[in-house]
C-alpha positions as CSV (number, residue, x, y, z in Angstrom):
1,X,0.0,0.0,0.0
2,X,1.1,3.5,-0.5
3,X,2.5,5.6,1.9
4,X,1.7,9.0,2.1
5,X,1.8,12.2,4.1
6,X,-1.1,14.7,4.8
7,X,0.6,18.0,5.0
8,X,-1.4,21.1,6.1
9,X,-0.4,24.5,5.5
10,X,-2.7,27.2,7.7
11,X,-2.7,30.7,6.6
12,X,-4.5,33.7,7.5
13,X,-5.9,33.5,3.7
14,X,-6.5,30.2,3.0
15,X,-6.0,26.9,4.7
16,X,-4.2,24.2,1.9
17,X,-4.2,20.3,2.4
18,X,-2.7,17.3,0.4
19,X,-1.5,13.8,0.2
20,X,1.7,13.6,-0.3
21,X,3.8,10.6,-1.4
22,X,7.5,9.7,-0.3
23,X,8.8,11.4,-3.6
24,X,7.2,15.1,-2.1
25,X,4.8,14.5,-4.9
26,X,1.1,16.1,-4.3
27,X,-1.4,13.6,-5.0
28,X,-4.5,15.0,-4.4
29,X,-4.6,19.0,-3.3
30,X,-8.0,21.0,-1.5
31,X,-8.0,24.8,-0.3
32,X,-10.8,27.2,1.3
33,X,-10.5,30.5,2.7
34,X,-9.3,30.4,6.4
35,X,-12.3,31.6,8.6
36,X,-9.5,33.6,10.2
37,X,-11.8,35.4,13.1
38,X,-14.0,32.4,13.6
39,X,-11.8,31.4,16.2
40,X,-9.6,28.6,16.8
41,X,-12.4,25.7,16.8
42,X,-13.4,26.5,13.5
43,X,-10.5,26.6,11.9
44,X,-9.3,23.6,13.3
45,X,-13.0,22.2,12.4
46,X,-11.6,23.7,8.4
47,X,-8.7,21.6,8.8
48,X,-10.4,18.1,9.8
49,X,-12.8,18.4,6.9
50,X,-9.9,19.3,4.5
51,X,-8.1,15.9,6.0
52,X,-11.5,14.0,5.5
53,X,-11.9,14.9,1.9
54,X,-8.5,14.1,1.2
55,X,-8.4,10.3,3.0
56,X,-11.9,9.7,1.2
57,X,-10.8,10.3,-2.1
58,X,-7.3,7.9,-1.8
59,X,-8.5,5.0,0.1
60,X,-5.9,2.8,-1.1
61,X,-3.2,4.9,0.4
62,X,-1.5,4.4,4.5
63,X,-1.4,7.8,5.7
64,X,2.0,7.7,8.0
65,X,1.1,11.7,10.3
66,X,0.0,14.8,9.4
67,X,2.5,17.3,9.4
68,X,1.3,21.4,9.7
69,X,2.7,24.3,8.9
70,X,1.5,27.5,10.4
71,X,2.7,31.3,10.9
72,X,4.5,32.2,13.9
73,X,5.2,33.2,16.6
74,X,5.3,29.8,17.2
75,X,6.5,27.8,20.1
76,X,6.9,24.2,18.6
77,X,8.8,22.7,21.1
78,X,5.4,22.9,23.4
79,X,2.8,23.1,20.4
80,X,2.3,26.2,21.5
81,X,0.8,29.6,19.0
82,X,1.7,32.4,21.0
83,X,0.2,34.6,19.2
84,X,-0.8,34.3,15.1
85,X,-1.7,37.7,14.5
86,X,-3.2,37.0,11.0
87,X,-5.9,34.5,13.3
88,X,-8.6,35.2,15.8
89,X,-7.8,33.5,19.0
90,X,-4.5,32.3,18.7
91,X,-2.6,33.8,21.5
92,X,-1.5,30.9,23.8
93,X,-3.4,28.4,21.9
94,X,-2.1,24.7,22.2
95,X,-2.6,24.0,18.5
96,X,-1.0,20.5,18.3
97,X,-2.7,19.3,21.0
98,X,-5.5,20.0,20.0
99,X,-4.9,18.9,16.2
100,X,-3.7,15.4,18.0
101,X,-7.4,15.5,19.6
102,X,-9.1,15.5,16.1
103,X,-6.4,13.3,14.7
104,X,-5.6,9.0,14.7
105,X,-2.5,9.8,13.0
106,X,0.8,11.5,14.8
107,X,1.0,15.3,14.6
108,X,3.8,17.2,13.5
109,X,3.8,21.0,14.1
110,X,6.5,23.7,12.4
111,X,6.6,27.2,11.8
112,X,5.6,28.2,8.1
113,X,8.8,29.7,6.8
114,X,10.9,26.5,8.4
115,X,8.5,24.0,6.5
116,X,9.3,25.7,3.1
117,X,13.0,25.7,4.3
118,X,12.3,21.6,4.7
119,X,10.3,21.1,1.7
120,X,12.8,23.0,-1.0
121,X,15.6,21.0,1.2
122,X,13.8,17.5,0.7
123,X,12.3,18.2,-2.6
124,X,12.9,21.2,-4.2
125,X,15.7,23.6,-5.9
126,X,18.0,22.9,-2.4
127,X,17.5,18.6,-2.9
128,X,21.5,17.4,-2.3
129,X,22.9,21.0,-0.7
130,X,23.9,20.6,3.1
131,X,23.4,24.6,3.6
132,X,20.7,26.8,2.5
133,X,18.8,29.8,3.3
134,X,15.3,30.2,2.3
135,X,13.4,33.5,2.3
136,X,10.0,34.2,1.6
137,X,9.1,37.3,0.5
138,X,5.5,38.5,0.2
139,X,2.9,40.3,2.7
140,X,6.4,39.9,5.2
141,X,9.3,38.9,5.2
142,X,10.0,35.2,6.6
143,X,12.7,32.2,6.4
144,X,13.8,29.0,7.7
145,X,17.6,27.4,7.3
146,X,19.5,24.1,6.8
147,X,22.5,24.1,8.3
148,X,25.2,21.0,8.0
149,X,22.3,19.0,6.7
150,X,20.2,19.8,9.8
151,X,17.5,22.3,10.4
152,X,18.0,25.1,12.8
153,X,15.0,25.4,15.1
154,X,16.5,27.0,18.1
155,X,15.2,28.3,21.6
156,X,11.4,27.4,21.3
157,X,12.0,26.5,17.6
158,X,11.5,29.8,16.3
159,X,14.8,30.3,14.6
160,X,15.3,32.2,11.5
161,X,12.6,34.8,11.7
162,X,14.8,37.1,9.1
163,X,12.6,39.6,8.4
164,X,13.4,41.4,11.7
165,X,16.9,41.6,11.6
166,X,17.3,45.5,11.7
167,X,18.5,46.8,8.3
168,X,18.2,50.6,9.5
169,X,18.6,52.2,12.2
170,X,15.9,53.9,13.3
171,X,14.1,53.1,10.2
172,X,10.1,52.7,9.4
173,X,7.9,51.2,11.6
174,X,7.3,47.0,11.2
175,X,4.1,45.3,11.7
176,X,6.4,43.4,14.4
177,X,6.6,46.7,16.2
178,X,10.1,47.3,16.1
179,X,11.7,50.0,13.4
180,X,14.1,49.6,10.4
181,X,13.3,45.3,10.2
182,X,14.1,44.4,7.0
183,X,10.3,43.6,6.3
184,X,9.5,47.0,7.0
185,X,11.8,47.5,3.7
186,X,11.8,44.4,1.3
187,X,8.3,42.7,1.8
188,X,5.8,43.1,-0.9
189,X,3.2,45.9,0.9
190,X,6.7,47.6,1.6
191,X,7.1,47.8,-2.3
192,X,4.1,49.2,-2.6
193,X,3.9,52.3,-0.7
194,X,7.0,53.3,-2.0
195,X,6.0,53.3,-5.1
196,X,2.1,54.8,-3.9
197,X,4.6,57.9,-2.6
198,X,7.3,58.4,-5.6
199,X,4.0,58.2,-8.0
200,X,2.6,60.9,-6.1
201,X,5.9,63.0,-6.6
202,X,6.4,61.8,-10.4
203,X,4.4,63.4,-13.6
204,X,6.5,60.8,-15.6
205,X,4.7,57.3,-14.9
206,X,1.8,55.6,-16.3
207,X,1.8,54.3,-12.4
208,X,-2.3,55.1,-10.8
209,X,-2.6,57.5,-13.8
210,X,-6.1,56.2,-14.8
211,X,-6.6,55.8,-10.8
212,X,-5.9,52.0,-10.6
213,X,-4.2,50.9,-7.3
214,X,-1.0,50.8,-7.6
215,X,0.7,47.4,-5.9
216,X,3.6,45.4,-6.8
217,X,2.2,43.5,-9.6
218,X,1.1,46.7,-11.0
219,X,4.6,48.2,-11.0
220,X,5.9,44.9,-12.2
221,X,3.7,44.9,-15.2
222,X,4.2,48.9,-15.8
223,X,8.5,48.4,-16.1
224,X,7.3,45.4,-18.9
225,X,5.6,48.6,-20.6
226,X,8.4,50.6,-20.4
227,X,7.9,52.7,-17.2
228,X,10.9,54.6,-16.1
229,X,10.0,54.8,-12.7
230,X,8.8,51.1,-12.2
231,X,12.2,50.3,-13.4
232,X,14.0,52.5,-10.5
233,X,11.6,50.9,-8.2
234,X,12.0,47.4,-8.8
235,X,16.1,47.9,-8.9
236,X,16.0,49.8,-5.8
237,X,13.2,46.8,-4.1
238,X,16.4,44.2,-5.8
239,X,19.2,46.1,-4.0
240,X,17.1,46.2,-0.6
241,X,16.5,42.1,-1.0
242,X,20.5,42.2,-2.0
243,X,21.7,43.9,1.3
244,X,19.1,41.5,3.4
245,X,20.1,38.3,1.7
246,X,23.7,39.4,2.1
247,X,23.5,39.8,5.8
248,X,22.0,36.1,5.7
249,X,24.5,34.9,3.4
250,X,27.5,36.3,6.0
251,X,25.8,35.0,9.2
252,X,25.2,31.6,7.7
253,X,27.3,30.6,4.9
254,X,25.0,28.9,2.9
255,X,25.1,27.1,-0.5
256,X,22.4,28.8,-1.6
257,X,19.9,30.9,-0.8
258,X,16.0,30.1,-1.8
259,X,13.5,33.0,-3.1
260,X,9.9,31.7,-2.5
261,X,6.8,34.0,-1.7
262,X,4.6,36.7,-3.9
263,X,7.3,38.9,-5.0
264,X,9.5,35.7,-6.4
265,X,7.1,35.2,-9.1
266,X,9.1,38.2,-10.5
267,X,12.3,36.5,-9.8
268,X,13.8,36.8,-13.2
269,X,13.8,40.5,-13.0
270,X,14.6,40.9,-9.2
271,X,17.4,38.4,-9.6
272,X,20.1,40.2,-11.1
273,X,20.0,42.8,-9.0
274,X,20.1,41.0,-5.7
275,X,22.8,39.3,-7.4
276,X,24.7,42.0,-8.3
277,X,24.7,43.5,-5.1
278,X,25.6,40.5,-3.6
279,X,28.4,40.2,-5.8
280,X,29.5,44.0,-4.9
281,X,29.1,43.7,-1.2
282,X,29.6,40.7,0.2
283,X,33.2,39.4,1.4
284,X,35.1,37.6,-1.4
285,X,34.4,34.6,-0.1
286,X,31.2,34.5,0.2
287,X,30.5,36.5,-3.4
288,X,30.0,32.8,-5.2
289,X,26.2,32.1,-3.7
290,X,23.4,32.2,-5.8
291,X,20.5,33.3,-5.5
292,X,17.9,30.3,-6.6
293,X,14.2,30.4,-7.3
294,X,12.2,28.3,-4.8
295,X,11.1,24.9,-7.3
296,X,7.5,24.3,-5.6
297,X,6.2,27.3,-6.2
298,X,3.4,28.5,-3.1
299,X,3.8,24.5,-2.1
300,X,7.0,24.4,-0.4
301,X,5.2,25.0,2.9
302,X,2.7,21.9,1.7
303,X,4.9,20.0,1.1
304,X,7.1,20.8,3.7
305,X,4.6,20.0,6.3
306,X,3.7,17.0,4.8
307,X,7.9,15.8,4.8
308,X,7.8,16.6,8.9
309,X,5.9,13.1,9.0
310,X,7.6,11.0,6.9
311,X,10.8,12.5,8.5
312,X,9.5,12.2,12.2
313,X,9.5,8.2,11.9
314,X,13.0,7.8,11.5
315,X,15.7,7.0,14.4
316,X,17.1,10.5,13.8
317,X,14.2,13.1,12.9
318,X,15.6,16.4,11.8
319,X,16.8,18.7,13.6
320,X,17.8,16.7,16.7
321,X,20.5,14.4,17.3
């Protein structure tokens, strides 16, 4: 019989499920909007009836755990949420426990960003490298990291939230609180107002000039029409990501470092920009990483999720000696 994997991946958009072979291979895939101020019993209710649909449609299969990937701040040493702030009622909230309640199958819980990490690691663009960084770039800023083959959890296993590394001092407020985080800079909403404010100040761009809202896909597709100041935009939002991913690159010495999230669906443009600025400001040694597109697409966390329960059976699980 097969074996498979269910992996969840709870967001405050849209809860994802699927089956998921050995290979990391989605076999059969469901999503609905998250009923994100329901409260926790209703999503977790959302969940179940994901799982159900899933297990009914592939009866032939032996489902091995469930593995779940979630935003932080999240405290999966205890299977704690601390506080989801994208979620109504998640603030102390012992989510695996009460997963493992609804569940006959072992539950495995893991920050979002560090289940991409293990999915691209496992499956993806980072299969066979002993080192990587991944970063996901959208409404924040997140990541997750391999490290000597392992994954780096630390205290609590919230390791690796790179988005609030301080990139200026002093600098714009964060949704974390804090001032100058490199979210506050590179994420995708970040993007945005800057270009909402140099729009404003320019009477050379086709950017809102018919009164559209002006976001980053707009000023993406606007630089494909020849806008000059989309262009300076995007090159400026490349050289932010640059000085970010070089800070990760110096701290961890990575093989590679993984772009997944919203704004990497424009990797082709962003790339050689980070790249060059890597290439201009990090130490010689280090100048040789690359910069790599994440392979599974919006399913790294999926399938990441779903790779914390085939992993969790073996004599060594990840991440733990």
């Amino acid at each position: 019989m097969q074996q498979v994997a269910i992996g969840i991946d709870l967001g405050g958009t849209q809860v994802r499920a699927a089956l998921v072979d050995e290979q990391g291979r989605i076999l059969t895939r469901l999503a609905e909007p998250t009923a994100a101020l329901a409260g926790p019993d209703r999503v977790l209710a959302q969940i179940c009836g994901l799982a159900d649909r899933l297990l009914a449609a592939s009866k032939t299969a032996s489902v091995v755990g469930v593995g779940v990937s979630a935003p932080g701040p999240l405290d999966t040493v205890t299977g704690v949420a601390t506080d989801i702030p994208t979620l109504s009622g998640f603030v102390d909230f012992p989510l695996k426990a009460e997963l493992q309640k609804r569940f006959a199958f072992p539950v495995d819980l893991e920050n979002d960003a560090i289940a991409a990490a293990i999915g691209e690691w496992q499956f993806g663009i980072g299969k066979g490298f002993d080192n990587l960084v991944y970063v996901t770039v959208s409404t924040g800023i997140g990541g997750g990291v391999i490290s000597d083959g392992r994954v780096v959890r630390g205290r609590k296993g919230m390791a690796a939230h790179v988005g609030h590394m301080s990139v200026v001092p002093n600098g714009d407020l964060c949704p974390c609180g804090n001032r100058g985080c490199f979210e506050a800079y590179g994420s995708g909403p970040a993007f945005a107002r800057r270009a909402q404010m140099r729009a404003m100040e320019s009477r050379e761009t086709t950017l809102g000039s018919d009164g559209s809202v002006i976001d980053s896909r707009s000023v993406f597709a606007a630089a494909r029409n020849g806008d000059r100041l989309a262009h300076q935009l995007i090159d400026e939002e490349a050289e932010i990501l640059g000085r970010g991913f070089t800070s990760l690159i110096h701290i961890f010495s990575p093989d590679i470092i993984v772009m997944g999230g919203g704004l990497s669906h424009e990797f082709d443009r962003l790339q050689p920009g980070i790249q060059a600025y890597i290439g201009q400001w990090a130490m010689p040694a280090f100048k040789d990483v690359k910069v790599m597109l994440a392979a599974l697409d919006q399913n790294s966390g999926l399938v990441g999720a779903a790779a914390l329960a085939f992993l969790a059976g073996k004599v060594a699980p990840i991440g733990h000696p």
